[in-house]
ZABAMI-244336 format. One record per atom (N, C-alpha, C): residue number from 1; chain; residue in one letter; atom name; x, y, z. Coordinates in Angstrom, 2 decimals. Layout:
N
+-----+----+----+----+---------+---------+---------+
!   i ! ch ! aa ! at !       x !       y !       z !
+-----+----+----+----+---------+---------+---------+
! NUM !  A !  a ! CA !       X !       Y !       Z !
...
+-----+----+----+----+---------+---------+---------+
//
This chain:
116
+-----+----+----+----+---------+---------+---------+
!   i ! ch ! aa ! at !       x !       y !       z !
+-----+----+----+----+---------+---------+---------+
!   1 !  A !  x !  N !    4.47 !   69.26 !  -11.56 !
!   1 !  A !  x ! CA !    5.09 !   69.55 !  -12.84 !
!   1 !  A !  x !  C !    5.66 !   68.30 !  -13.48 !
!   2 !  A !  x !  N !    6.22 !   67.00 !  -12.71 !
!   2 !  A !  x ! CA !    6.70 !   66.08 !  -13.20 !
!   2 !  A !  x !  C !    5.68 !   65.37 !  -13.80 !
!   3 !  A !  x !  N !    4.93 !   65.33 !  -13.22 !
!   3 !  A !  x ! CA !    3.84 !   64.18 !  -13.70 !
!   3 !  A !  x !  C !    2.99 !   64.46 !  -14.93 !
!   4 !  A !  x !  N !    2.78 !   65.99 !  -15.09 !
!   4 !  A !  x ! CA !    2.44 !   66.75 !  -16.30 !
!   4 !  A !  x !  C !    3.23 !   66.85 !  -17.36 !
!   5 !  A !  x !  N !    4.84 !   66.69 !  -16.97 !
!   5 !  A !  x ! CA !    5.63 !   66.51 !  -18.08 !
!   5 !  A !  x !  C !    5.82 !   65.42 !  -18.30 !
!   6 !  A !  x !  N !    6.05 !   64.49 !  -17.67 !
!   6 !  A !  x ! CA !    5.93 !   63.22 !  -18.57 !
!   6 !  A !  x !  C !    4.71 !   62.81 !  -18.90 !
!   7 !  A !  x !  N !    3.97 !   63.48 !  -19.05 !
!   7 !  A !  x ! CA !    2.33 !   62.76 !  -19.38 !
!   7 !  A !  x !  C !    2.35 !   63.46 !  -21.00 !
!   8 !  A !  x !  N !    2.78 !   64.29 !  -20.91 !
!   8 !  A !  x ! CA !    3.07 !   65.43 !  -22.40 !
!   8 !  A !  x !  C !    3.69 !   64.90 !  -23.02 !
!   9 !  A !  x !  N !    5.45 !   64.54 !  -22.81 !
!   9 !  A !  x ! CA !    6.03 !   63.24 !  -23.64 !
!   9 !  A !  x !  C !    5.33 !   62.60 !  -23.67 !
!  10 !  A !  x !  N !    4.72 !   61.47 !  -23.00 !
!  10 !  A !  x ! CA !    4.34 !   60.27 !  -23.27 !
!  10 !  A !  x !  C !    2.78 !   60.48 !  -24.68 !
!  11 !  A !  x !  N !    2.60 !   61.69 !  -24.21 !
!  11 !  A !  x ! CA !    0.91 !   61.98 !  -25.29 !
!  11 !  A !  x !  C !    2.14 !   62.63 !  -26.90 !
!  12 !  A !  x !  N !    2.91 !   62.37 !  -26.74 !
!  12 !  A !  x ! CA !    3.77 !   62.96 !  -28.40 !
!  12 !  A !  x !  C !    4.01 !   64.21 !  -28.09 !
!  13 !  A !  x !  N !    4.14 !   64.85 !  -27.31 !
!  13 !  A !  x ! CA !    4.68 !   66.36 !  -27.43 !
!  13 !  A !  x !  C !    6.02 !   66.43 !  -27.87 !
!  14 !  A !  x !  N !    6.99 !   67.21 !  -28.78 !
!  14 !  A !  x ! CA !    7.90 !   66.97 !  -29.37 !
!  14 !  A !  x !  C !    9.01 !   66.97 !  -28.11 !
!  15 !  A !  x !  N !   10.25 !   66.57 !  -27.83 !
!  15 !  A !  x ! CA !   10.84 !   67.05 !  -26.61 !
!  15 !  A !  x !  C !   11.38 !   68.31 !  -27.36 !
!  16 !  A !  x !  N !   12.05 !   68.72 !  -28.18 !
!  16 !  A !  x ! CA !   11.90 !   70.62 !  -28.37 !
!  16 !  A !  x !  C !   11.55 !   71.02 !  -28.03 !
!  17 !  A !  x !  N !    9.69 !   70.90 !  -28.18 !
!  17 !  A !  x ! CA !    8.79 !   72.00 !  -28.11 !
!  17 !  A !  x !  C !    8.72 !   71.68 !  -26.80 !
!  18 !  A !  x !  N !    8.68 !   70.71 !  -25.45 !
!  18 !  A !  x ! CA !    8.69 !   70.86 !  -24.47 !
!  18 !  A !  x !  C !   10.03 !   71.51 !  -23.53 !
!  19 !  A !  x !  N !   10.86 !   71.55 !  -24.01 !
!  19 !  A !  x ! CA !   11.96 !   72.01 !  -23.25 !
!  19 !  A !  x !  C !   11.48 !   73.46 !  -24.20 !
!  20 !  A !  x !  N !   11.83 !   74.01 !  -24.24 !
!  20 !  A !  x ! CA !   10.98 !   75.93 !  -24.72 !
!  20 !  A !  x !  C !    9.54 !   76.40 !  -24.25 !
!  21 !  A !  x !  N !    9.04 !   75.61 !  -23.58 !
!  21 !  A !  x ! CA !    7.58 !   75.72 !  -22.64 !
!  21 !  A !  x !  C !    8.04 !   77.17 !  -22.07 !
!  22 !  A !  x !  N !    9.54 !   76.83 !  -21.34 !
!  22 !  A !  x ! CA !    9.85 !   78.57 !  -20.56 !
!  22 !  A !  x !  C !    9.66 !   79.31 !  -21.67 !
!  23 !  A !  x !  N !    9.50 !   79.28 !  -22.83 !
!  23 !  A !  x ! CA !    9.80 !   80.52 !  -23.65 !
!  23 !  A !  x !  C !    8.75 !   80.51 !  -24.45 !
!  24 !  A !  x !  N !    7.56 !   79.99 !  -24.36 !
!  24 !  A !  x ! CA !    6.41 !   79.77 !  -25.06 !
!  24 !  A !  x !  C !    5.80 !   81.15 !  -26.17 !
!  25 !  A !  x !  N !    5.94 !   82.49 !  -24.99 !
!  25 !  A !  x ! CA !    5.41 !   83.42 !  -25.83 !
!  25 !  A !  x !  C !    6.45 !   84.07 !  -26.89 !
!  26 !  A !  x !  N !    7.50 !   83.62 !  -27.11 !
!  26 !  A !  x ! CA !    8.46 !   83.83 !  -27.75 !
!  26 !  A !  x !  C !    8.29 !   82.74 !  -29.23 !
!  27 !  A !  x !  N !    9.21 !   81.46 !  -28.60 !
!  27 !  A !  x ! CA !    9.14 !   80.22 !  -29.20 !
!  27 !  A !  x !  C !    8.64 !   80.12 !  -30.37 !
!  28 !  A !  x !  N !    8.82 !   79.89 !  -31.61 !
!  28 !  A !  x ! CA !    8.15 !   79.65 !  -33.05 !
!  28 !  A !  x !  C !    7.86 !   78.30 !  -33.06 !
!  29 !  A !  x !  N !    8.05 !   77.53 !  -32.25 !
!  29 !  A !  x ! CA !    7.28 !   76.15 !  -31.97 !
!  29 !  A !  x !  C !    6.28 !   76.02 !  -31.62 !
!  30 !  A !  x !  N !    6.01 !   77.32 !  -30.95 !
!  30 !  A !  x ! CA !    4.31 !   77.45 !  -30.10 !
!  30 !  A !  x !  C !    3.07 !   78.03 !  -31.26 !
!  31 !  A !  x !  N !    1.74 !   77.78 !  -31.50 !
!  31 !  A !  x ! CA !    1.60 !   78.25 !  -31.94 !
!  31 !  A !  x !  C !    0.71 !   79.69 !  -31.22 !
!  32 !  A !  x !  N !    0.38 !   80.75 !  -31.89 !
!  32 !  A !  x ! CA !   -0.73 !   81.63 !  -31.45 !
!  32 !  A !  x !  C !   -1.90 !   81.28 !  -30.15 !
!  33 !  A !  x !  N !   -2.41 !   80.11 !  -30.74 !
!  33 !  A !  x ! CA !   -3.45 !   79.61 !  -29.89 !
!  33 !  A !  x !  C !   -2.99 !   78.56 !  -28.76 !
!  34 !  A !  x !  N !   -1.88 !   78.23 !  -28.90 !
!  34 !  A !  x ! CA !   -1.19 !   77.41 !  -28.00 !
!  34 !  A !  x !  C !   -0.88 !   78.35 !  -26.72 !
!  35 !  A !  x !  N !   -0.42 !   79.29 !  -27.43 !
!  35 !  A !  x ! CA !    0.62 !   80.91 !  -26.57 !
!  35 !  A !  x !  C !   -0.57 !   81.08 !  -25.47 !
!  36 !  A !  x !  N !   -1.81 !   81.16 !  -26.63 !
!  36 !  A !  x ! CA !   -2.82 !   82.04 !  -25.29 !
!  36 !  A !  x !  C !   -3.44 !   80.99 !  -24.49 !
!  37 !  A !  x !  N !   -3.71 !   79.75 !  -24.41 !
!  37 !  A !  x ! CA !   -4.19 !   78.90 !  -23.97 !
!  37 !  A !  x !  C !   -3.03 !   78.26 !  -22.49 !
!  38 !  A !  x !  N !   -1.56 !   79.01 !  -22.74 !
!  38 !  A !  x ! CA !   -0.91 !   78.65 !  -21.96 !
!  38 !  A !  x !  C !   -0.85 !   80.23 !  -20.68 !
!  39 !  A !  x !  N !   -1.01 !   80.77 !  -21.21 !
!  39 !  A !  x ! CA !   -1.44 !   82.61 !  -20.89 !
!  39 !  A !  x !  C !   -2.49 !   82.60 !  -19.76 !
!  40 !  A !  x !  N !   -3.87 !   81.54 !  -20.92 !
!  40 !  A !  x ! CA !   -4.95 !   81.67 !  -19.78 !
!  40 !  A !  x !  C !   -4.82 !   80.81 !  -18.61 !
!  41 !  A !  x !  N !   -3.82 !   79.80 !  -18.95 !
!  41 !  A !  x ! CA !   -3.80 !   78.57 !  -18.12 !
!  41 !  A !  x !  C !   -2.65 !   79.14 !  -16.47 !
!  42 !  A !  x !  N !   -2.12 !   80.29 !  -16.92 !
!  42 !  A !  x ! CA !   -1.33 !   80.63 !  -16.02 !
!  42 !  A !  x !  C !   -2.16 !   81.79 !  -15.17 !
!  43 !  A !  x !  N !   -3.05 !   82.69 !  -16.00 !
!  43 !  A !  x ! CA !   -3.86 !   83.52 !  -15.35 !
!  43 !  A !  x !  C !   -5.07 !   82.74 !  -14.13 !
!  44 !  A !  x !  N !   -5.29 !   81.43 !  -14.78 !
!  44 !  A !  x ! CA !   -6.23 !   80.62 !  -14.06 !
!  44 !  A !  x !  C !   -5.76 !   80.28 !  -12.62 !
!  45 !  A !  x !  N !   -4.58 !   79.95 !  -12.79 !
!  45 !  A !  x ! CA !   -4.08 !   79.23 !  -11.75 !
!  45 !  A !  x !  C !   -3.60 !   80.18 !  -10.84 !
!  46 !  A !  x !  N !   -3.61 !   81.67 !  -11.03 !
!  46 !  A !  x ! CA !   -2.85 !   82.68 !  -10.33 !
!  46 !  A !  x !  C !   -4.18 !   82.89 !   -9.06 !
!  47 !  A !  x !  N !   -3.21 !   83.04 !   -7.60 !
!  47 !  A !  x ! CA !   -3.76 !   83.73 !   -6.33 !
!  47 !  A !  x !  C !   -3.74 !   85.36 !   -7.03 !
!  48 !  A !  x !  N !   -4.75 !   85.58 !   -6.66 !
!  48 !  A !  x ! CA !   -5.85 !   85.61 !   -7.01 !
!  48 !  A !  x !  C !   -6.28 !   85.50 !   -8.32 !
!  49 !  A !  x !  N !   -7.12 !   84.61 !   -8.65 !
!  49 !  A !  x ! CA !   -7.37 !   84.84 !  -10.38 !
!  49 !  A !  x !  C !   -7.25 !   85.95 !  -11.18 !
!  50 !  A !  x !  N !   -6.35 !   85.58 !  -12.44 !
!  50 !  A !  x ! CA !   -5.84 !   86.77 !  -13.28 !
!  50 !  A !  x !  C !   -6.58 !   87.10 !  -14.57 !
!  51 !  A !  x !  N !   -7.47 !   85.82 !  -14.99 !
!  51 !  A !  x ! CA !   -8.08 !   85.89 !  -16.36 !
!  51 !  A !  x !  C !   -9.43 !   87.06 !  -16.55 !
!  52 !  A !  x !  N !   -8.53 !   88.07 !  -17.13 !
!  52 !  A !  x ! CA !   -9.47 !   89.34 !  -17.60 !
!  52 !  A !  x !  C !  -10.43 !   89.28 !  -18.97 !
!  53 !  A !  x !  N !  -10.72 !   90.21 !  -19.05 !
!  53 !  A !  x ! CA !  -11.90 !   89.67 !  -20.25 !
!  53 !  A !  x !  C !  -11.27 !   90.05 !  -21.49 !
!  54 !  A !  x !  N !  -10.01 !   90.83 !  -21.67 !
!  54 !  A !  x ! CA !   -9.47 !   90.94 !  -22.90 !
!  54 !  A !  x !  C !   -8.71 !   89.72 !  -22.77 !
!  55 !  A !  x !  N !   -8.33 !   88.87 !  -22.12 !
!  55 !  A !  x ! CA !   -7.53 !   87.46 !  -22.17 !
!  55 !  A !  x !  C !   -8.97 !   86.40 !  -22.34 !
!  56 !  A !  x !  N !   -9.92 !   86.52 !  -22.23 !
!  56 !  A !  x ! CA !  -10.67 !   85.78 !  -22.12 !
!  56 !  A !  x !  C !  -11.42 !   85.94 !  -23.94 !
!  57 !  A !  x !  N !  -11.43 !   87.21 !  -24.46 !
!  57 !  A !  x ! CA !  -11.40 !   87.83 !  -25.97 !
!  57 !  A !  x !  C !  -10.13 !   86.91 !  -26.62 !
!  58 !  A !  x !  N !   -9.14 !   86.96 !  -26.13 !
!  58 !  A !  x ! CA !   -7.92 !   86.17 !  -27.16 !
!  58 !  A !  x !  C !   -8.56 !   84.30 !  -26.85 !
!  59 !  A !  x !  N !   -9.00 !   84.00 !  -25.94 !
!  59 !  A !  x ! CA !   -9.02 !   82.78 !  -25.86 !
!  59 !  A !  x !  C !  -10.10 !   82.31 !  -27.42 !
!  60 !  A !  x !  N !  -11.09 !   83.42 !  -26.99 !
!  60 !  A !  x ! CA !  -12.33 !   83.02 !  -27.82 !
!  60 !  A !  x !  C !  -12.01 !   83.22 !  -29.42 !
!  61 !  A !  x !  N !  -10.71 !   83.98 !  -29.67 !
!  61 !  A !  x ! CA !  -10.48 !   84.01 !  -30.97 !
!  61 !  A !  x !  C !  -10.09 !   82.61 !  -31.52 !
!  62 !  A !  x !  N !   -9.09 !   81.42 !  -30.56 !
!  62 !  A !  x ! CA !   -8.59 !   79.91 !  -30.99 !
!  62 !  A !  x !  C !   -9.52 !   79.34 !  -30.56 !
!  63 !  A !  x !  N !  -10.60 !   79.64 !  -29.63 !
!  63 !  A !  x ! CA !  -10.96 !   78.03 !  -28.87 !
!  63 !  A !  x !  C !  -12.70 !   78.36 !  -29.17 !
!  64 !  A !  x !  N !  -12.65 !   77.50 !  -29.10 !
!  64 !  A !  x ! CA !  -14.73 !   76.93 !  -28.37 !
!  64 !  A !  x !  C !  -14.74 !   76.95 !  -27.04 !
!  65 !  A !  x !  N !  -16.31 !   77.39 !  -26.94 !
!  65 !  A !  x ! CA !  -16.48 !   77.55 !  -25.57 !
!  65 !  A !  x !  C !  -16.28 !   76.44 !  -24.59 !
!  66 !  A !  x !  N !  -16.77 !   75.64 !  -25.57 !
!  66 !  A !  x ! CA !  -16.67 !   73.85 !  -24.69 !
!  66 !  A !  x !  C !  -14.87 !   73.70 !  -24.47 !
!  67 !  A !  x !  N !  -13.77 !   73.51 !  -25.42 !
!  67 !  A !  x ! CA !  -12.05 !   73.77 !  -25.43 !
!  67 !  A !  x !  C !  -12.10 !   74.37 !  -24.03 !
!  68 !  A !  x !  N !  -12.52 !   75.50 !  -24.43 !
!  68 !  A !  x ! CA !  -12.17 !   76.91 !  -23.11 !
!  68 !  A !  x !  C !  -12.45 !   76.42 !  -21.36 !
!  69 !  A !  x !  N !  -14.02 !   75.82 !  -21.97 !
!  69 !  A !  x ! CA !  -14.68 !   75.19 !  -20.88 !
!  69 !  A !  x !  C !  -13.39 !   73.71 !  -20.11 !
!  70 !  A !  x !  N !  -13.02 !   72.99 !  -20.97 !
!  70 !  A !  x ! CA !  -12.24 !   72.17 !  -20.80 !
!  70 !  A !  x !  C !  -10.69 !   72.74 !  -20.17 !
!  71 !  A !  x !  N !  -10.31 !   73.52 !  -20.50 !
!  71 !  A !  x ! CA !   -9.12 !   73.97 !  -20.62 !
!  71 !  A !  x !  C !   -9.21 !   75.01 !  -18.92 !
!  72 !  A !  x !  N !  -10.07 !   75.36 !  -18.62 !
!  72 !  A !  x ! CA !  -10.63 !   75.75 !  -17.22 !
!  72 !  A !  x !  C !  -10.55 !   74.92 !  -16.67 !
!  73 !  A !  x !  N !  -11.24 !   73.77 !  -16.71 !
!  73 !  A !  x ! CA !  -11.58 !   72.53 !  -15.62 !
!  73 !  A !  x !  C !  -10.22 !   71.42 !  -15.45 !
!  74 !  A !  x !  N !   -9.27 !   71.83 !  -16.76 !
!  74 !  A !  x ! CA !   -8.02 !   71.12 !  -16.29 !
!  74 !  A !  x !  C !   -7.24 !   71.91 !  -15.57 !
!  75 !  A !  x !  N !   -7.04 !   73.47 !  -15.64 !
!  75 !  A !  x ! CA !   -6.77 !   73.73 !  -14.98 !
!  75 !  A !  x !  C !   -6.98 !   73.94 !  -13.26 !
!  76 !  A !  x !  N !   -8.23 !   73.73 !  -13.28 !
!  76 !  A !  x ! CA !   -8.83 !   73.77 !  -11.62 !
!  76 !  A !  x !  C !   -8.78 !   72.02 !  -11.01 !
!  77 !  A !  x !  N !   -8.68 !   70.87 !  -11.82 !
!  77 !  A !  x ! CA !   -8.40 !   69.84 !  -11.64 !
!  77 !  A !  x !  C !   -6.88 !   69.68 !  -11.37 !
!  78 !  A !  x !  N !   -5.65 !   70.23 !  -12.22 !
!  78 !  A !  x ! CA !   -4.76 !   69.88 !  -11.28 !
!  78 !  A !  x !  C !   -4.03 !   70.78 !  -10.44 !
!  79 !  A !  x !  N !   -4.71 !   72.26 !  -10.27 !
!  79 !  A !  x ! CA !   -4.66 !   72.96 !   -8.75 !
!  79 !  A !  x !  C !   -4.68 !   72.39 !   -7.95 !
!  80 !  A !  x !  N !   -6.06 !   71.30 !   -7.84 !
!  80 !  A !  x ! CA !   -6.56 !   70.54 !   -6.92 !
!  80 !  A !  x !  C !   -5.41 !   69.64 !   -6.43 !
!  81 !  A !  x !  N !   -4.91 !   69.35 !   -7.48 !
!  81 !  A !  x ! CA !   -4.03 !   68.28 !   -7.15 !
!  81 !  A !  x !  C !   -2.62 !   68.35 !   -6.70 !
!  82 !  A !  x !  N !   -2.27 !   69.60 !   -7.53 !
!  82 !  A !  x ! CA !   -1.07 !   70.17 !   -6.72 !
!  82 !  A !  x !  C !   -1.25 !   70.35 !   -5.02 !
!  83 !  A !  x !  N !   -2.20 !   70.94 !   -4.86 !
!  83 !  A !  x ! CA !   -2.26 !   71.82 !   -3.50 !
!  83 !  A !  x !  C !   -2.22 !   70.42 !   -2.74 !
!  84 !  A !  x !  N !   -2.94 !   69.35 !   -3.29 !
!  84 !  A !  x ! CA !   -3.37 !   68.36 !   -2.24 !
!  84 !  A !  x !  C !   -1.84 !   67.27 !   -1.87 !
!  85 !  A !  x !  N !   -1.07 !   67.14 !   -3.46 !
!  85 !  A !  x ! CA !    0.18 !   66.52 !   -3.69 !
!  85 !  A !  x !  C !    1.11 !   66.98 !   -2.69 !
!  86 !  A !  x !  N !    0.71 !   68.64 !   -2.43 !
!  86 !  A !  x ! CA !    2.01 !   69.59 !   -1.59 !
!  86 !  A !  x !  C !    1.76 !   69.45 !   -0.70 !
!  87 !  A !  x !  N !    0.43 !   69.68 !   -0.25 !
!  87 !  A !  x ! CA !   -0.26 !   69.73 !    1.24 !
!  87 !  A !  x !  C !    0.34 !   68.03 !    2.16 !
!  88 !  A !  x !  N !    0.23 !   67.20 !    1.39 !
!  88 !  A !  x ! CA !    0.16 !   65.84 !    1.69 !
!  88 !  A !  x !  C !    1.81 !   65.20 !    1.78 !
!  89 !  A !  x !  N !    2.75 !   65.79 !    0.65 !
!  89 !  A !  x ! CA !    4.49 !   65.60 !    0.36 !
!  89 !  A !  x !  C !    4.22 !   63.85 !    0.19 !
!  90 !  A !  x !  N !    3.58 !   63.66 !   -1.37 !
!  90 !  A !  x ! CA !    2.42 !   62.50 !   -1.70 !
!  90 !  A !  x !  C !    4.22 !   62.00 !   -2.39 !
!  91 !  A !  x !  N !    5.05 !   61.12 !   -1.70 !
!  91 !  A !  x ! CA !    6.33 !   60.93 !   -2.97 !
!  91 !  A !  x !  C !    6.04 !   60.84 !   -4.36 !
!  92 !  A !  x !  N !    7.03 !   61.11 !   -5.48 !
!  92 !  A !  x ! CA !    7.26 !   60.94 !   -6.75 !
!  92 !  A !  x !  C !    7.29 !   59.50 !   -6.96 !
!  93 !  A !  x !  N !    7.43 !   59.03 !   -7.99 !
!  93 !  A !  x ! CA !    7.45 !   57.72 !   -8.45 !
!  93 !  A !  x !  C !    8.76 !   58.10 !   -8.95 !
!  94 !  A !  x !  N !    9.51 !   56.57 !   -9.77 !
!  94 !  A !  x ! CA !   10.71 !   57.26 !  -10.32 !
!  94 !  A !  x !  C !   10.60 !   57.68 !  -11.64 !
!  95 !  A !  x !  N !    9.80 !   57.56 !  -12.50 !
!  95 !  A !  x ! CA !    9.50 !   58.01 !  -13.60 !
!  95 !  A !  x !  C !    9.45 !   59.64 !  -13.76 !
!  96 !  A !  x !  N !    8.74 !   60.60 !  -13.04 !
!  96 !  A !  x ! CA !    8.71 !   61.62 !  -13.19 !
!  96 !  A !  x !  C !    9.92 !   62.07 !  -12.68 !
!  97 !  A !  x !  N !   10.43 !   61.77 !  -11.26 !
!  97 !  A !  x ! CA !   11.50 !   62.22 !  -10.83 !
!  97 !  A !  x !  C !   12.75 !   62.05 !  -11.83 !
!  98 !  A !  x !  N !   12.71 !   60.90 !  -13.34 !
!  98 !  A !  x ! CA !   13.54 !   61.32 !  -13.98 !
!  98 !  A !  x !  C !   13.40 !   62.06 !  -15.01 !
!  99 !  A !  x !  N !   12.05 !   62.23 !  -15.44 !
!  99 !  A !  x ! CA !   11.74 !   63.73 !  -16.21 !
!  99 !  A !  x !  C !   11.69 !   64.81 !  -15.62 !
! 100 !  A !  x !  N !   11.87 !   64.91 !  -14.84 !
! 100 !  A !  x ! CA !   11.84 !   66.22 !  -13.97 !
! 100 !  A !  x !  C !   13.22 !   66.61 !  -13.65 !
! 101 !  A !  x !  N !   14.17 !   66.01 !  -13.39 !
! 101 !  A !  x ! CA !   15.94 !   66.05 !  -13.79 !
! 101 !  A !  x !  C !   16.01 !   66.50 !  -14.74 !
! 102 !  A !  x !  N !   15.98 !   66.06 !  -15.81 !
! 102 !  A !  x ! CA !   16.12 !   65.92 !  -17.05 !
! 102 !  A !  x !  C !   15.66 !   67.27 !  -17.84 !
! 103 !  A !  x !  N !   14.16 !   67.22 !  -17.88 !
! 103 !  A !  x ! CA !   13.83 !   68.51 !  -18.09 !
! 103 !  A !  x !  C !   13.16 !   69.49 !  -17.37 !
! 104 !  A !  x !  N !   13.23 !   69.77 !  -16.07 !
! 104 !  A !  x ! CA !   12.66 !   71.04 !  -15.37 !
! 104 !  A !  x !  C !   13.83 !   71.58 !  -14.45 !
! 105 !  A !  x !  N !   14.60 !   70.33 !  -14.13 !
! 105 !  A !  x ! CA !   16.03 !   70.72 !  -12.76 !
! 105 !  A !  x !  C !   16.72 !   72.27 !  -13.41 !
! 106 !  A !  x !  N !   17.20 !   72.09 !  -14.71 !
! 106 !  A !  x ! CA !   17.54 !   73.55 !  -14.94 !
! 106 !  A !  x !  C !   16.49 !   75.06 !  -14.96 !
! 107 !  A !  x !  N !   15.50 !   74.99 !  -14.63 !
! 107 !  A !  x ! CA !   14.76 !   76.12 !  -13.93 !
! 107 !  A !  x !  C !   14.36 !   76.13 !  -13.04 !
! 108 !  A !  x !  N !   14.42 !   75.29 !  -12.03 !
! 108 !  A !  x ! CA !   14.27 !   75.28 !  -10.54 !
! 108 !  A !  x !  C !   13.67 !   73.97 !   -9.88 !
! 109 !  A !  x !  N !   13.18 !   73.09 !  -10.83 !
! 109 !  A !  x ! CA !   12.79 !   71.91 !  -10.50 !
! 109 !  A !  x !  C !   13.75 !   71.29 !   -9.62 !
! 110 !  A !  x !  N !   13.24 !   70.70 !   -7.87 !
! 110 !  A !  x ! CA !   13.61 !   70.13 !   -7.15 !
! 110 !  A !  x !  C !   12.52 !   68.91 !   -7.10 !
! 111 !  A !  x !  N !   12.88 !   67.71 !   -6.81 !
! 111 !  A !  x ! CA !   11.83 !   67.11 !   -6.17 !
! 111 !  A !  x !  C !   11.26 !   67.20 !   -4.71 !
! 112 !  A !  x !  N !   12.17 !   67.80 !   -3.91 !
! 112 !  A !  x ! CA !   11.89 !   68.24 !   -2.57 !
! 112 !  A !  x !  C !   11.43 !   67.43 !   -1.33 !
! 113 !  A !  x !  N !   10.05 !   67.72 !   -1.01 !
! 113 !  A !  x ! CA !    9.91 !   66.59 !   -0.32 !
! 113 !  A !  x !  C !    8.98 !   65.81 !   -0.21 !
! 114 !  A !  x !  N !    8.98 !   65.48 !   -1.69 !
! 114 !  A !  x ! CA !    8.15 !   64.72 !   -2.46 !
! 114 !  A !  x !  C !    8.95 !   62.85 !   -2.41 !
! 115 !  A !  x !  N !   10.30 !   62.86 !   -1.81 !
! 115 !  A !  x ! CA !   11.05 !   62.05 !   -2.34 !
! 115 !  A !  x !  C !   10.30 !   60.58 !   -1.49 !
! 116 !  A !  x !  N !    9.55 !   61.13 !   -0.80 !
! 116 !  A !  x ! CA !    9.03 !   59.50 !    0.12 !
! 116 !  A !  x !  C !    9.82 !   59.24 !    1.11 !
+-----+----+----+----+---------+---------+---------+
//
């Protein structure tokens, strides 16, 4: 999560609209196609896969198949990387570990035992 959030700052994501990520399907910062793209991105990543075909109908209303296609393969790219980051307790650098204070520590963000 750290390394994804500061990669989001660093690509211009507003810090607003990133601190309301918890509240995305709510949020008037998010848009529609943002909402479901974060929807599918959570169904993707769910034991056991969650993405049904009426979620897979909302995707196709914002995205292209190629987006969609993309937006799959990032998600299965940093599964990969989580599982392997966790599996491994690969340390943080200090960069994320201070975006990850900053903005994830108040919903449960620990660095754990990631610390090296």
């Amino acid at each position: 999560m750290a390394h994804t959030a500061g990669a989001a700052l660093r690509l211009g994501v507003d810090e607003a609209k990133f601190d309301a990520i918890w509240e995305f399907r709510t949020s008037a910062l998010y848009s529609e196609a943002e909402r479901v793209a974060l929807d599918f991105a959570i169904a993707a990543a769910a034991q056991p896969n969650d993405v049904t075909d009426k979620l897979m109908d909302r995707m196709k209303q914002h995205w292209s198949e190629g987006q969609i296609v993309e937006i799959a393969a990032t998600v299965a790219l940093f599964g990969f990387m989580n599982r392997w980051n966790d599996s491994m307790a690969t340390p943080l650098e200090e960069e994320p570990i201070e975006v990850g204070e900053k903005h994830l520590a108040g919903k449960g963000w620990t660095v754990g035992k990631h610390t090296g």
